[in-house]
PDBQT receptor file of N, H, CA, C and O in Angstrom, charges set to zero:
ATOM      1  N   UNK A   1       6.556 -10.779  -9.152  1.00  0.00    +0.000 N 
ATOM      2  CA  UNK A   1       6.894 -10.004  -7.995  1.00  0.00    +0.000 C 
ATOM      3  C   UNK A   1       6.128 -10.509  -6.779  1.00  0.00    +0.000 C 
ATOM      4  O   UNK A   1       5.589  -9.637  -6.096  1.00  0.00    +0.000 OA
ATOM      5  N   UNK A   2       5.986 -11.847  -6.379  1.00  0.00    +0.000 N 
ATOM      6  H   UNK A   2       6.424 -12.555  -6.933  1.00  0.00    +0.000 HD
ATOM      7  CA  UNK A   2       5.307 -12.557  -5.321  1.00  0.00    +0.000 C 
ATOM      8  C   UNK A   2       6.108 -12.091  -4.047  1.00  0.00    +0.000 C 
ATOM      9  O   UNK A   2       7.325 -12.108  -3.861  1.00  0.00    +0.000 OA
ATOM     10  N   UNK A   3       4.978 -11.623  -3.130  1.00  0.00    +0.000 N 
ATOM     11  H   UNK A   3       3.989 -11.609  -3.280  1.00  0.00    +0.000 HD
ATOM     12  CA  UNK A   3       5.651 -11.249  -1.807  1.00  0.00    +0.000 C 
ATOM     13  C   UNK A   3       4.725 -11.621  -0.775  1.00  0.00    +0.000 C 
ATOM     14  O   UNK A   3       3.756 -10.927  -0.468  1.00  0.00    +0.000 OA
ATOM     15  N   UNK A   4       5.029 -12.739  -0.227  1.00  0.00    +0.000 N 
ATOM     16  H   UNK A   4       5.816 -13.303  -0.476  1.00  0.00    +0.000 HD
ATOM     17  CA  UNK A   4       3.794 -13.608   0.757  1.00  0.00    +0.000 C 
ATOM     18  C   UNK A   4       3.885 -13.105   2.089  1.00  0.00    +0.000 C 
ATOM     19  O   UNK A   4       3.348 -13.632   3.063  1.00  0.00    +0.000 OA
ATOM     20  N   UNK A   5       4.877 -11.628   2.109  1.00  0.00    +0.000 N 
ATOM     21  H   UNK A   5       5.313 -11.200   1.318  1.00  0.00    +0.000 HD
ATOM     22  CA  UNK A   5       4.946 -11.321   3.693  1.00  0.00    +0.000 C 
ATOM     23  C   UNK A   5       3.946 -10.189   4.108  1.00  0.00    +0.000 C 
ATOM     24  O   UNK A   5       4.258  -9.113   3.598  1.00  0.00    +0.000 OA
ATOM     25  N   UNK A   6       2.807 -10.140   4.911  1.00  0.00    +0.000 N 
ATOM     26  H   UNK A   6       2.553 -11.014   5.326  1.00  0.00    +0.000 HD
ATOM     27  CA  UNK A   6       2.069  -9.193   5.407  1.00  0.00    +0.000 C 
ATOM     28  C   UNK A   6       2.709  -7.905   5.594  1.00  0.00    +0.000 C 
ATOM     29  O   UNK A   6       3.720  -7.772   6.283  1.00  0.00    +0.000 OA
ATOM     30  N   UNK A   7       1.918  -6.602   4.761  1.00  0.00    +0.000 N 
ATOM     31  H   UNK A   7       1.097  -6.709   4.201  1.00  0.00    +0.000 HD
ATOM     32  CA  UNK A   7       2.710  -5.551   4.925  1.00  0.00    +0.000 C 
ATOM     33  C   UNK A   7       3.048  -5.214   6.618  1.00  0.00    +0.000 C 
ATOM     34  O   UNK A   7       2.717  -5.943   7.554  1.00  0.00    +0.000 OA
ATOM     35  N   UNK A   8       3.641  -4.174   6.698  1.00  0.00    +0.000 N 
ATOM     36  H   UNK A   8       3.910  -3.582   5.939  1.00  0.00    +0.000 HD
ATOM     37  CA  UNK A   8       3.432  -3.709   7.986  1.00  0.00    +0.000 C 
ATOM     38  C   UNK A   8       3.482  -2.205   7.637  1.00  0.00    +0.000 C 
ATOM     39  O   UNK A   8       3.513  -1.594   6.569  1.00  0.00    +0.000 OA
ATOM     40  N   UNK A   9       3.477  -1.712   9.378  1.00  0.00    +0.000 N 
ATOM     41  H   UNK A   9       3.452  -2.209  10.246  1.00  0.00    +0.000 HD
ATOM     42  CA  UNK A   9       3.077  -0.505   9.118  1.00  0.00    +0.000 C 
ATOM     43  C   UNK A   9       4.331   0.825   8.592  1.00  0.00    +0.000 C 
ATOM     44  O   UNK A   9       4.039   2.008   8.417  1.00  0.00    +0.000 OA
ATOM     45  N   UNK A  10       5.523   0.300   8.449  1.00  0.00    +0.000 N 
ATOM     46  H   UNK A  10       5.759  -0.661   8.592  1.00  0.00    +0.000 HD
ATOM     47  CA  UNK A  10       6.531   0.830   8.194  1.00  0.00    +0.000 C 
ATOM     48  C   UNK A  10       6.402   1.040   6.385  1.00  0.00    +0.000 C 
ATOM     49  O   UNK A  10       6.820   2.078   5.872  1.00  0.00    +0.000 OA
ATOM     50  N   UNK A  11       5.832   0.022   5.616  1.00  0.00    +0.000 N 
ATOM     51  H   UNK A  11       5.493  -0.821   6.033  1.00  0.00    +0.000 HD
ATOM     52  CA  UNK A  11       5.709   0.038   4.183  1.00  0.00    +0.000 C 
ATOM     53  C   UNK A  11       4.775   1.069   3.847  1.00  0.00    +0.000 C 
ATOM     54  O   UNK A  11       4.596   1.397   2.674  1.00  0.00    +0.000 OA
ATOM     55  N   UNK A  12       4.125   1.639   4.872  1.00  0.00    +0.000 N 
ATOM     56  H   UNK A  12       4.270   1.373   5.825  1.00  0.00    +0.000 HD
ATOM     57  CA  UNK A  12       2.846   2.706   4.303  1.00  0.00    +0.000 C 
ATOM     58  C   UNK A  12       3.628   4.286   4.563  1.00  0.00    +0.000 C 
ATOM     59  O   UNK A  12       4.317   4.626   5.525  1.00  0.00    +0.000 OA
ATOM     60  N   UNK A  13       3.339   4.885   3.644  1.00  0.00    +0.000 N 
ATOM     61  H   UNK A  13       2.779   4.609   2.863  1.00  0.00    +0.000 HD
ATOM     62  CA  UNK A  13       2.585   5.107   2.708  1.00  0.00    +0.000 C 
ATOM     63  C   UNK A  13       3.013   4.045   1.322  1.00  0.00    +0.000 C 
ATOM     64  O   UNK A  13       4.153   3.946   0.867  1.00  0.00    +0.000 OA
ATOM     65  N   UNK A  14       1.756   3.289   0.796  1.00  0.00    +0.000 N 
ATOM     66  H   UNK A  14       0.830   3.369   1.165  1.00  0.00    +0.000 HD
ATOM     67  CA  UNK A  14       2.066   2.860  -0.442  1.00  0.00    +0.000 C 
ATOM     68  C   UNK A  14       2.400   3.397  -1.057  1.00  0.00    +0.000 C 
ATOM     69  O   UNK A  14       2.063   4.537  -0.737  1.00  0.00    +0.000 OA
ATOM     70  N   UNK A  15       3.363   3.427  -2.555  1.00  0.00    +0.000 N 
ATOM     71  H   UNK A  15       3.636   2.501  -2.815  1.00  0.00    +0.000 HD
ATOM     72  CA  UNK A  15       2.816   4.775  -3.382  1.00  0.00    +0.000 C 
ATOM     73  C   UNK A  15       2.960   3.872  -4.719  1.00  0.00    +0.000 C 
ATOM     74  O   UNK A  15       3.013   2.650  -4.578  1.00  0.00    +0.000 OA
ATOM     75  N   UNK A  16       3.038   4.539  -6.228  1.00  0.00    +0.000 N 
ATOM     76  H   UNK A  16       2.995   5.531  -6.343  1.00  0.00    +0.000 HD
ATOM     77  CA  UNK A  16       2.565   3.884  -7.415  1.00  0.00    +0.000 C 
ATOM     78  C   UNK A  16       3.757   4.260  -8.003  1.00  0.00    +0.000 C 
ATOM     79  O   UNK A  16       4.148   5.423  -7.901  1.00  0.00    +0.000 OA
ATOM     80  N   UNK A  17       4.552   3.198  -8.768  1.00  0.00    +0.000 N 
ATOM     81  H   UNK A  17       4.234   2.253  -8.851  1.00  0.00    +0.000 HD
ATOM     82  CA  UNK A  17       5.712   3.660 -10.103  1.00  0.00    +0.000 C 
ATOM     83  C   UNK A  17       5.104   2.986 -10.902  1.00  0.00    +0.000 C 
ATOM     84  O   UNK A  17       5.250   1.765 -10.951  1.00  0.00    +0.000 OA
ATOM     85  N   UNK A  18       4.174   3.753 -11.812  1.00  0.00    +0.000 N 
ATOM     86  H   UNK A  18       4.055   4.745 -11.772  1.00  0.00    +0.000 HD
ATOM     87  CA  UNK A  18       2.994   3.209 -12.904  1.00  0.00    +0.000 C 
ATOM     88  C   UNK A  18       2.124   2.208 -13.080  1.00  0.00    +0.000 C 
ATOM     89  O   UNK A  18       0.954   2.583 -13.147  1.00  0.00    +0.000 OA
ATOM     90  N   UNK A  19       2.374   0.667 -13.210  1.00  0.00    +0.000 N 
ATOM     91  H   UNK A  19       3.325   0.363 -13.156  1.00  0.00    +0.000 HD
ATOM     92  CA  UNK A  19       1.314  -0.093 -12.481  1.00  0.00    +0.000 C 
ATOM     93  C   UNK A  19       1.932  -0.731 -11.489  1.00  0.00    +0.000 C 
ATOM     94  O   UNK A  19       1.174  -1.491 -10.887  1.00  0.00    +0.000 OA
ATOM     95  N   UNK A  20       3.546  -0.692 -10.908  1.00  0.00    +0.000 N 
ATOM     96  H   UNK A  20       4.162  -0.074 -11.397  1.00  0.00    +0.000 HD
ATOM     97  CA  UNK A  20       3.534  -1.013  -9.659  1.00  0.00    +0.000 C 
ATOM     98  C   UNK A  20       3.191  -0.493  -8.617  1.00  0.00    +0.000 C 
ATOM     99  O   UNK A  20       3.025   0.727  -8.593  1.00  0.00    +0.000 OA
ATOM    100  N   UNK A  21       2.931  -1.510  -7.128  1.00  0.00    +0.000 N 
ATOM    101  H   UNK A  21       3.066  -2.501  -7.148  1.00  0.00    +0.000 HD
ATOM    102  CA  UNK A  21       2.603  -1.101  -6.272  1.00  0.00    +0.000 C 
ATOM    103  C   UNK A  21       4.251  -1.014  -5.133  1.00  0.00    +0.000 C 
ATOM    104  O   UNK A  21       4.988  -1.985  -4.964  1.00  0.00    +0.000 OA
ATOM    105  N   UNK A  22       4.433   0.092  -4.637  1.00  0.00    +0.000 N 
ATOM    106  H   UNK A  22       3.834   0.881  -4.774  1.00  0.00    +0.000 HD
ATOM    107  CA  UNK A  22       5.754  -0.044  -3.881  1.00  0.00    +0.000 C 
ATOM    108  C   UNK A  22       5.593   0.236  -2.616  1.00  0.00    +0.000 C 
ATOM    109  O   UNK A  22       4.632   0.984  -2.437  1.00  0.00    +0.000 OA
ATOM    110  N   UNK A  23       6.298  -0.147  -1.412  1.00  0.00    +0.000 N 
ATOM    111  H   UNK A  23       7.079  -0.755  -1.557  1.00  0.00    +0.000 HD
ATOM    112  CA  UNK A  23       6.137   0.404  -0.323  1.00  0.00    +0.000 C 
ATOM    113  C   UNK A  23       7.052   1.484  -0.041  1.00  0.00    +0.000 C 
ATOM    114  O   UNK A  23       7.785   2.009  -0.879  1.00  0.00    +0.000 OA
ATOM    115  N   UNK A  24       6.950   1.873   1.523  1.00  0.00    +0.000 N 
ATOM    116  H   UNK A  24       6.355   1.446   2.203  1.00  0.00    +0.000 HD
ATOM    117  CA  UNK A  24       7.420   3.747   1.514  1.00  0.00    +0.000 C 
ATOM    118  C   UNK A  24       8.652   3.427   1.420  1.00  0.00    +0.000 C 
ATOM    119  O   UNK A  24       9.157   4.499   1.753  1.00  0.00    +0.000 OA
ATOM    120  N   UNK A  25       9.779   2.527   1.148  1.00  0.00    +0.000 N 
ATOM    121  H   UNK A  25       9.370   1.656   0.878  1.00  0.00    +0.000 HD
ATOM    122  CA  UNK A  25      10.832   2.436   1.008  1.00  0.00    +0.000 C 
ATOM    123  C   UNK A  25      11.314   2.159  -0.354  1.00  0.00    +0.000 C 
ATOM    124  O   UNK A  25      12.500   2.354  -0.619  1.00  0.00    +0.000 OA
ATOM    125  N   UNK A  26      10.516   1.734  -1.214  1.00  0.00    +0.000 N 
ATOM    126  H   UNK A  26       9.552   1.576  -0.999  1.00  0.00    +0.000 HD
ATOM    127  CA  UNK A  26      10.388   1.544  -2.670  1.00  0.00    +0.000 C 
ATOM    128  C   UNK A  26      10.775   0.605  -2.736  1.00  0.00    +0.000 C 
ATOM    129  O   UNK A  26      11.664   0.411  -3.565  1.00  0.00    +0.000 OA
ATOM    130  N   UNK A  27      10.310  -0.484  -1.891  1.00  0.00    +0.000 N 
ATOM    131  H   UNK A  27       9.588  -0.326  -1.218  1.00  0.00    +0.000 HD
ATOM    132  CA  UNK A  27      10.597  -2.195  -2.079  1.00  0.00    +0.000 C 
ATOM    133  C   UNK A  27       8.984  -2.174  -3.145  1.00  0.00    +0.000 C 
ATOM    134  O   UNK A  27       8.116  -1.312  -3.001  1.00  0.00    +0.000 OA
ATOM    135  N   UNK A  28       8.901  -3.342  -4.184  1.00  0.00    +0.000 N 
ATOM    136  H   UNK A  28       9.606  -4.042  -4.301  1.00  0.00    +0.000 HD
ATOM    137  CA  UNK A  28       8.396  -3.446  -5.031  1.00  0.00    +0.000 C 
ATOM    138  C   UNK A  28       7.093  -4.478  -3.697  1.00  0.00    +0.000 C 
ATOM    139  O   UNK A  28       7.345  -4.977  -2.601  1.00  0.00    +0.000 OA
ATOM    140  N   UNK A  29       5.705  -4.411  -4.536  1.00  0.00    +0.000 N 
ATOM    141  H   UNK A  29       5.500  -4.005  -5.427  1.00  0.00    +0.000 HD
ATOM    142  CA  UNK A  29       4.988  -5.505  -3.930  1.00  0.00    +0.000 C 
ATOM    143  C   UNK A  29       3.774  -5.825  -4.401  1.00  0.00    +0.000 C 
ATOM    144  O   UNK A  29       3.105  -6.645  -3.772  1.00  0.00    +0.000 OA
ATOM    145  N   UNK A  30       3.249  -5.212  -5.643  1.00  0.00    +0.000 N 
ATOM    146  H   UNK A  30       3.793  -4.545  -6.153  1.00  0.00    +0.000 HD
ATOM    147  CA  UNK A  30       2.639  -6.163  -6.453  1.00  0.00    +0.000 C 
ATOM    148  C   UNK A  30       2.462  -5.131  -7.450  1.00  0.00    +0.000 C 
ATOM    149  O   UNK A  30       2.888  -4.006  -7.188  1.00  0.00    +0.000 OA
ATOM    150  N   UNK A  31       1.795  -5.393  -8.748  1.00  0.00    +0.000 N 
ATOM    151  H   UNK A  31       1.449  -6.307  -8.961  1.00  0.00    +0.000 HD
ATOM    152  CA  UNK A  31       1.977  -4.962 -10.243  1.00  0.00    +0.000 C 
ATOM    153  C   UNK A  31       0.302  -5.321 -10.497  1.00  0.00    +0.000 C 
ATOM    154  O   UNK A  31      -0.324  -6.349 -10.241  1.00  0.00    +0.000 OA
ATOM    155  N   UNK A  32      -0.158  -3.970 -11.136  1.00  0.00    +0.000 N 
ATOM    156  H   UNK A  32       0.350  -3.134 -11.344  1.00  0.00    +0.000 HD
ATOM    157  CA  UNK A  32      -1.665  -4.156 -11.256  1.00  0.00    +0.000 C 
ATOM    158  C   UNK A  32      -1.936  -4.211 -12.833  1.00  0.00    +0.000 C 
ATOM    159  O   UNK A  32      -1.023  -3.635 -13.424  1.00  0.00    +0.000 OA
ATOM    160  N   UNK A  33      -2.867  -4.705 -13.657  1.00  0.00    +0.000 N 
ATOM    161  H   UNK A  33      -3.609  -5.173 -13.177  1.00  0.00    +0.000 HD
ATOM    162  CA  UNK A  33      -2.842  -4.527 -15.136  1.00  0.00    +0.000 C 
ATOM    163  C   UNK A  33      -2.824  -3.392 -15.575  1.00  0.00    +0.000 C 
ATOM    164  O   UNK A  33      -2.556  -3.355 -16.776  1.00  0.00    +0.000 OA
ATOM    165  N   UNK A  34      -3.098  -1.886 -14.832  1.00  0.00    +0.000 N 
ATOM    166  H   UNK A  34      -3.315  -1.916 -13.856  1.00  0.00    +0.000 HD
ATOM    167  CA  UNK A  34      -2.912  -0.787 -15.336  1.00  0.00    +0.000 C 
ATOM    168  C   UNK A  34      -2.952   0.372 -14.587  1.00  0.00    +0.000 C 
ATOM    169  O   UNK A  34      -3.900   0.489 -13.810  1.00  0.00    +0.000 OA
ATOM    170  N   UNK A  35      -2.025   1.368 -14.658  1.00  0.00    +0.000 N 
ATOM    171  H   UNK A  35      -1.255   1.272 -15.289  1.00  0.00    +0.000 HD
ATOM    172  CA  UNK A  35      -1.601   2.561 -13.895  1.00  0.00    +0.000 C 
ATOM    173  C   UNK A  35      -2.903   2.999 -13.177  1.00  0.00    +0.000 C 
ATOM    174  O   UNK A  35      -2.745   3.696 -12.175  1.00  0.00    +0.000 OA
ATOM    175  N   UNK A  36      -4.067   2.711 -13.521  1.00  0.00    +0.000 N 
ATOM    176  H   UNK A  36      -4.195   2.145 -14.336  1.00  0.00    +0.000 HD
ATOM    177  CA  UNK A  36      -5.383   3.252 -12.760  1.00  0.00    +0.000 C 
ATOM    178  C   UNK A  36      -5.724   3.003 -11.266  1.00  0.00    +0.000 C 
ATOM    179  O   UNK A  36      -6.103   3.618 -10.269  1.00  0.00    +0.000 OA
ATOM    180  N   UNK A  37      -5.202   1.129 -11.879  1.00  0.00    +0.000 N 
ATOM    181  H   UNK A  37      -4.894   0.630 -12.689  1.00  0.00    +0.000 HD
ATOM    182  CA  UNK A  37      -5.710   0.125 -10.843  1.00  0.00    +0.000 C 
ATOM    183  C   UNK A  37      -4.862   0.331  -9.799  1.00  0.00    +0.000 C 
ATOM    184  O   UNK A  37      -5.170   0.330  -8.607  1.00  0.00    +0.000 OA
ATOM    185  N   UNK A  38      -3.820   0.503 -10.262  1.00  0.00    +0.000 N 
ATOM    186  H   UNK A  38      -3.571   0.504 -11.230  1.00  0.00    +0.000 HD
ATOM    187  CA  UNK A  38      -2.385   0.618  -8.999  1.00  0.00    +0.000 C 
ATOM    188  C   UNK A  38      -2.859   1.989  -8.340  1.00  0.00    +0.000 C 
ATOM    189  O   UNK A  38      -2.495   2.198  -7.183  1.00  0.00    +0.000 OA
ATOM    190  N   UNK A  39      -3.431   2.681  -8.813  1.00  0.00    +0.000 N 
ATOM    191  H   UNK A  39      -3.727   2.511  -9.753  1.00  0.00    +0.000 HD
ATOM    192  CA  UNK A  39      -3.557   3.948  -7.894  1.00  0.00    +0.000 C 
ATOM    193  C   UNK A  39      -4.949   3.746  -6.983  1.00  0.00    +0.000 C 
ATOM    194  O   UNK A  39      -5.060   4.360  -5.922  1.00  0.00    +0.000 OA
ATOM    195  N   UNK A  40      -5.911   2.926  -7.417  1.00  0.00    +0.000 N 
ATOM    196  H   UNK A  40      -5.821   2.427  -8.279  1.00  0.00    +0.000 HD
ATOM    197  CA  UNK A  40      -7.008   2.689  -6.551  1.00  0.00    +0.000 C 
ATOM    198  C   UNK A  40      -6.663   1.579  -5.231  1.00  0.00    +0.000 C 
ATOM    199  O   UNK A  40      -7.022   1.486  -4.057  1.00  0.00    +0.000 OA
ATOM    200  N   UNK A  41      -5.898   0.933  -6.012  1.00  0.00    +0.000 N 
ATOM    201  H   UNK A  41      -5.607   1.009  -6.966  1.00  0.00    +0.000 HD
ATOM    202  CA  UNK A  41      -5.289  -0.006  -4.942  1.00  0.00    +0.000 C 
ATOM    203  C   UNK A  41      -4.358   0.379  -4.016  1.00  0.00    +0.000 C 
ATOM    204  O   UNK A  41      -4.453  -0.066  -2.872  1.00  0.00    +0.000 OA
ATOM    205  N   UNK A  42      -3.395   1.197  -4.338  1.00  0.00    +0.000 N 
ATOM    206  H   UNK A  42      -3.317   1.558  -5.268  1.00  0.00    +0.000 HD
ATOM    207  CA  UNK A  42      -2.826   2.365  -3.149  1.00  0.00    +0.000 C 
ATOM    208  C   UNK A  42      -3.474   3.008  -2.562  1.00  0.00    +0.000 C 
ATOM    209  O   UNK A  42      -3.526   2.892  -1.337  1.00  0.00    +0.000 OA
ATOM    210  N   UNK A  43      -4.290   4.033  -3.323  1.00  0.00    +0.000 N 
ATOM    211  H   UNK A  43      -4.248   4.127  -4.317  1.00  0.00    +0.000 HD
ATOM    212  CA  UNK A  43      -5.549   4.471  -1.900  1.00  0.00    +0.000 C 
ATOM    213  C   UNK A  43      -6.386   3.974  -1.523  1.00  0.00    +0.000 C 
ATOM    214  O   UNK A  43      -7.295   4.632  -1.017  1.00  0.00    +0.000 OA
ATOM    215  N   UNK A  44      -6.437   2.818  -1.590  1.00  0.00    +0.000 N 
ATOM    216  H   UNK A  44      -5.699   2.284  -2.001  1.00  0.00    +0.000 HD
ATOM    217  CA  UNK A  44      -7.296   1.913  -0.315  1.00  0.00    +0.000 C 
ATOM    218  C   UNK A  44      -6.453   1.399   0.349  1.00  0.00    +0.000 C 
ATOM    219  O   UNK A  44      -6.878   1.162   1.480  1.00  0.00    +0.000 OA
ATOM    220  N   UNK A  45      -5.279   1.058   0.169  1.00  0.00    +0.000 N 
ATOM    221  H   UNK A  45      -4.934   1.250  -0.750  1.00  0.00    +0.000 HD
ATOM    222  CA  UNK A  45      -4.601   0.576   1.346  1.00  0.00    +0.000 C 
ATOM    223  C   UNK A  45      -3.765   1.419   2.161  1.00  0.00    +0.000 C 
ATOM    224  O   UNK A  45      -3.111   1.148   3.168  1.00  0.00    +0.000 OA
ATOM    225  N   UNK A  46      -3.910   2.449   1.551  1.00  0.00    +0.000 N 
ATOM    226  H   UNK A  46      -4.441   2.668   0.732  1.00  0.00    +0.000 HD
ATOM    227  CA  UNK A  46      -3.388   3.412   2.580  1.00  0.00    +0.000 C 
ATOM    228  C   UNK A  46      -3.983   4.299   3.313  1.00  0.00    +0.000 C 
ATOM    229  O   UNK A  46      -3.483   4.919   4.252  1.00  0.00    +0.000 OA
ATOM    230  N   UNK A  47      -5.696   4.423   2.656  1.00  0.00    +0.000 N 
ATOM    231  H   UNK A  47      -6.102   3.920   1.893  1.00  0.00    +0.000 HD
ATOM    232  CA  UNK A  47      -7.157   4.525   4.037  1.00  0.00    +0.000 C 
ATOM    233  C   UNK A  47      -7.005   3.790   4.734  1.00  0.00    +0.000 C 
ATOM    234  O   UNK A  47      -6.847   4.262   5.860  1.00  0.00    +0.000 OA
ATOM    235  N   UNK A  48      -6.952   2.621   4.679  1.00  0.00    +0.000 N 
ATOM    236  H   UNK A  48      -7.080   2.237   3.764  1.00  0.00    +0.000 HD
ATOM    237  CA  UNK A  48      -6.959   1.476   5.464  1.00  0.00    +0.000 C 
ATOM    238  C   UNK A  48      -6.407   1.838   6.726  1.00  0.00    +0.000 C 
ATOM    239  O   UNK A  48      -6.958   1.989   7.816  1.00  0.00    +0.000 OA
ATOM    240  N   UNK A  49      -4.991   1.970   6.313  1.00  0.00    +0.000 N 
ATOM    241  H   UNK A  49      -4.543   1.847   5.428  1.00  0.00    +0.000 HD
ATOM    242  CA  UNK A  49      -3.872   2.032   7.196  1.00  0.00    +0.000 C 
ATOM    243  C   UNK A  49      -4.589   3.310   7.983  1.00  0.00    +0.000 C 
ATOM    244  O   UNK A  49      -5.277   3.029   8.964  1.00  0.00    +0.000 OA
ATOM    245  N   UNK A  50      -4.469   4.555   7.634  1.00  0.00    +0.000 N 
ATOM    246  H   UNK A  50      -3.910   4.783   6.837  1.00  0.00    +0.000 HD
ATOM    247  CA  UNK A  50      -4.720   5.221   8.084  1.00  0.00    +0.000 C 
ATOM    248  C   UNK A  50      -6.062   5.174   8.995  1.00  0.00    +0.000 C 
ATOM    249  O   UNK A  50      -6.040   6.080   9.828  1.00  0.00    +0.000 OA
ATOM    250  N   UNK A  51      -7.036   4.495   9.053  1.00  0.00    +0.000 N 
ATOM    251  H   UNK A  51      -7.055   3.759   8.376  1.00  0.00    +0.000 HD
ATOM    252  CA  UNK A  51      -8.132   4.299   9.662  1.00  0.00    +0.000 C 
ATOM    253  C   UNK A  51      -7.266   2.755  10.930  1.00  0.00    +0.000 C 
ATOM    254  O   UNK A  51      -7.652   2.504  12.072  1.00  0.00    +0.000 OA
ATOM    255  N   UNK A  52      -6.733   2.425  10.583  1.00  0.00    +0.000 N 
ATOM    256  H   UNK A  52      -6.419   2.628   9.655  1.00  0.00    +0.000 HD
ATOM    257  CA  UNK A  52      -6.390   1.356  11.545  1.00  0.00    +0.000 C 
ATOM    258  C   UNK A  52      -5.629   2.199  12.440  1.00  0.00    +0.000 C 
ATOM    259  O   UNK A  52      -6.014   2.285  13.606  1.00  0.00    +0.000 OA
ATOM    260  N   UNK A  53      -4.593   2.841  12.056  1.00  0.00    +0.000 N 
ATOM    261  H   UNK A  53      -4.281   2.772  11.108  1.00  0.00    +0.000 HD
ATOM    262  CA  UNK A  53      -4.394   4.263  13.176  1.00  0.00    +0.000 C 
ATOM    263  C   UNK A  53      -5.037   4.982  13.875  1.00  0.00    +0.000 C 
ATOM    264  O   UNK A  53      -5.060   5.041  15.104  1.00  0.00    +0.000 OA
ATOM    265  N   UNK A  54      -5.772   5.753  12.871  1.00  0.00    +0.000 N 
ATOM    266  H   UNK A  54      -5.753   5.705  11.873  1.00  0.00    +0.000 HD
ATOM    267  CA  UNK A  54      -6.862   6.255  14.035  1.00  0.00    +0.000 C 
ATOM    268  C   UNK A  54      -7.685   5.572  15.348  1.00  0.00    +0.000 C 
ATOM    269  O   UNK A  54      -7.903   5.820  16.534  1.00  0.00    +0.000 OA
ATOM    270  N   UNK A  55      -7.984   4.576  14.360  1.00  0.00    +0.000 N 
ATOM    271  H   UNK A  55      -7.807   4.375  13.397  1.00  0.00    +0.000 HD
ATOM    272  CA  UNK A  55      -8.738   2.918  15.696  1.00  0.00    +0.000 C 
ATOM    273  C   UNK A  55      -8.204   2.870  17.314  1.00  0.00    +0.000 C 
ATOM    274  O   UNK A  55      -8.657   2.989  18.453  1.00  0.00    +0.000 OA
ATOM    275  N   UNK A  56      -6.807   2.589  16.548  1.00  0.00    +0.000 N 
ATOM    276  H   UNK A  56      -6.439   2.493  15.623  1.00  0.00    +0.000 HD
ATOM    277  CA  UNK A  56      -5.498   2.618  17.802  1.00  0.00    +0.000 C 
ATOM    278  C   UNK A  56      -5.658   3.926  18.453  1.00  0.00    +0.000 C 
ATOM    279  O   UNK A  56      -6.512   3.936  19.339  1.00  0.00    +0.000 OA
ATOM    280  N   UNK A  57      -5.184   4.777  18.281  1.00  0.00    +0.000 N 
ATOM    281  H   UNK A  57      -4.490   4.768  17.561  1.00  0.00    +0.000 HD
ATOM    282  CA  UNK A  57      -5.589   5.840  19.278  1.00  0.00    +0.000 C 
ATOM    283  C   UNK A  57      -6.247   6.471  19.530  1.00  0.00    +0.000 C 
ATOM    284  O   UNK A  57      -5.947   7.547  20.048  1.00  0.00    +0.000 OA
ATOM    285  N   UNK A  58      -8.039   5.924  19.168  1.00  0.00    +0.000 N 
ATOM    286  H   UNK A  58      -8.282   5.050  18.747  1.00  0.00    +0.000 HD
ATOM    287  CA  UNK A  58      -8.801   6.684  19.980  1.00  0.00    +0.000 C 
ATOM    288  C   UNK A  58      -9.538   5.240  20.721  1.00  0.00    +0.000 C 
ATOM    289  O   UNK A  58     -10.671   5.444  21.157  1.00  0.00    +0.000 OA
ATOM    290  N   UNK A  59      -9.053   3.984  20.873  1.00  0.00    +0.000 N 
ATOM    291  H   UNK A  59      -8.133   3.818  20.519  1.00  0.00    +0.000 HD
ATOM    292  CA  UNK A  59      -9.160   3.078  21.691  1.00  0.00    +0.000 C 
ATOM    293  C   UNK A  59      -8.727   3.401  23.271  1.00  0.00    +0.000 C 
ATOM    294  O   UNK A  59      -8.817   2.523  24.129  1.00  0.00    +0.000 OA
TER     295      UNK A  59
């Protein structure tokens, strides 16, 4: 499931279909070794996001 294109901000919220990782449209975008990992790895990238928002408007 190789996807070499930088998310953007339209794919967030990440969310998890067991160890995949999907974006908010349920395009597929990467597969973790186990349902745990996919969920730690969604909520960090979707703090992320959310902190890169905030950035933006209180700049």
């Amino acid at each position: 499931m190789p996807n070499d294109k930088p998310l953007k901000p339209d794919d967030f919220p990440v969310e998890v279909e067991g160890e995949k990782l999907v974006t908010a449209d349920g395009k597929p975008i990467a597969k973790a070794k186990t349902p745990a990992i996919a969920e730690d790895i969604a909520d960090r990238l979707n703090e992320d996001d959310y902190r890169k928002g905030m950035d933006r408007w209180s700049a």
